[in-house]
C-alpha positions as CSV (number, residue, x, y, z in Angstrom):
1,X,0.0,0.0,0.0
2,X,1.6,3.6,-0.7
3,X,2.2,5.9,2.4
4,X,-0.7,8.3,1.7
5,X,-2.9,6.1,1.7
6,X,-1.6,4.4,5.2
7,X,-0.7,8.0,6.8
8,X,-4.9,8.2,5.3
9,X,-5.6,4.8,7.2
10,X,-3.8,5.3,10.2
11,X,-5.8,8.8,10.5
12,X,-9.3,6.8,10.6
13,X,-8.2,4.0,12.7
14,X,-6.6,6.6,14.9
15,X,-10.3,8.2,15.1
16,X,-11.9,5.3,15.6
17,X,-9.6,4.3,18.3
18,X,-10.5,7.7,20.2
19,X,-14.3,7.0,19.5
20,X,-13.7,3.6,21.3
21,X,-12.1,5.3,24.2
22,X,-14.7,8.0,24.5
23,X,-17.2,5.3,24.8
24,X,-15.7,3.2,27.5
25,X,-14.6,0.6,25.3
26,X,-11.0,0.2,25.8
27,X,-11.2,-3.4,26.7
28,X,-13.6,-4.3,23.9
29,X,-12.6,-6.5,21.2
30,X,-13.4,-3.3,18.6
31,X,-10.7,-2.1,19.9
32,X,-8.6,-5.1,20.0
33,X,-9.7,-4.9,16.1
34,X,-8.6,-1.4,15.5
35,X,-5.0,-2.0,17.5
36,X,-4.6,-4.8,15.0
37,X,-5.2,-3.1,12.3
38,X,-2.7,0.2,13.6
39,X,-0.4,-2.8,13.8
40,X,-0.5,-4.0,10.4
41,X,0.0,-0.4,9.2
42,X,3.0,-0.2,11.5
43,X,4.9,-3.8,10.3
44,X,3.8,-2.2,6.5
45,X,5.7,0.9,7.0
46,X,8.8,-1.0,8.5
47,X,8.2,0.3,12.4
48,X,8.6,-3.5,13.9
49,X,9.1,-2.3,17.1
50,X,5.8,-0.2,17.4
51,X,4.1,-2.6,15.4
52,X,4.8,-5.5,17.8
53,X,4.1,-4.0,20.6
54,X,0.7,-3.4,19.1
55,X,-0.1,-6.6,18.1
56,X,1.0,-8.0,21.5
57,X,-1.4,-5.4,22.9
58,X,-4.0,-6.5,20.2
59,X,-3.7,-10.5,21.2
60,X,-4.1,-9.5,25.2
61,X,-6.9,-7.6,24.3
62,X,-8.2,-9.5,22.2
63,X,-7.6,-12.6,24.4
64,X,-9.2,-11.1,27.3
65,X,-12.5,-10.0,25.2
66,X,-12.7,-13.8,23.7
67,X,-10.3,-16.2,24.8
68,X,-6.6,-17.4,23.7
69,X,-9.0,-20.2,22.3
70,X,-11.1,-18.2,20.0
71,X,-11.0,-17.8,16.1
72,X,-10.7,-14.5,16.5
73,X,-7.3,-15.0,18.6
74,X,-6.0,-17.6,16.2
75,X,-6.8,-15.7,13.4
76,X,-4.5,-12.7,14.8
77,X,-2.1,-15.2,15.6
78,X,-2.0,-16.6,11.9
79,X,-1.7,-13.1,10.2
80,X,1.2,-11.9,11.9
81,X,3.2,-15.1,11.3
């Protein structure tokens, strides 16, 4: 993806994320949704150190929401391999 259109993802995601914590939903799985997604933009840009630290944040959240045992928590698991 070109860097406009991350910087132009990151933007929304970076609203959403706000919109989330407005609402009270920081442990929610949205949010664990939106964290992954900030994380993919991350690895895509080359920033591996921000961008694992928010897909570890994204797998405790997500983890937490759903369980280690859920699709949604191997389905994280298999797209950052």
């Amino acid at each position: 993806m070109e860097v406009g259109r991350l910087a132009e993802a990151q933007q929304g995601l970076m609203a959403a994320k706000a919109s989330i914590e407005k609402e009270g939903l920081v442990d929610s799985i949205e949010n664990a949704n939106v964290v992954f997604t900030l994380a993919r933009i991350h690895r895509e840009r080359g920033e591996l150190d921000s961008a694992l630290a928010l897909f570890e944040q994204s797998l405790s959240l997500t983890a937490k929401c759903v369980g280690s045992e859920s699709e949604s928590y191997a389905s994280k698991l298999h797209q950052i391999a």
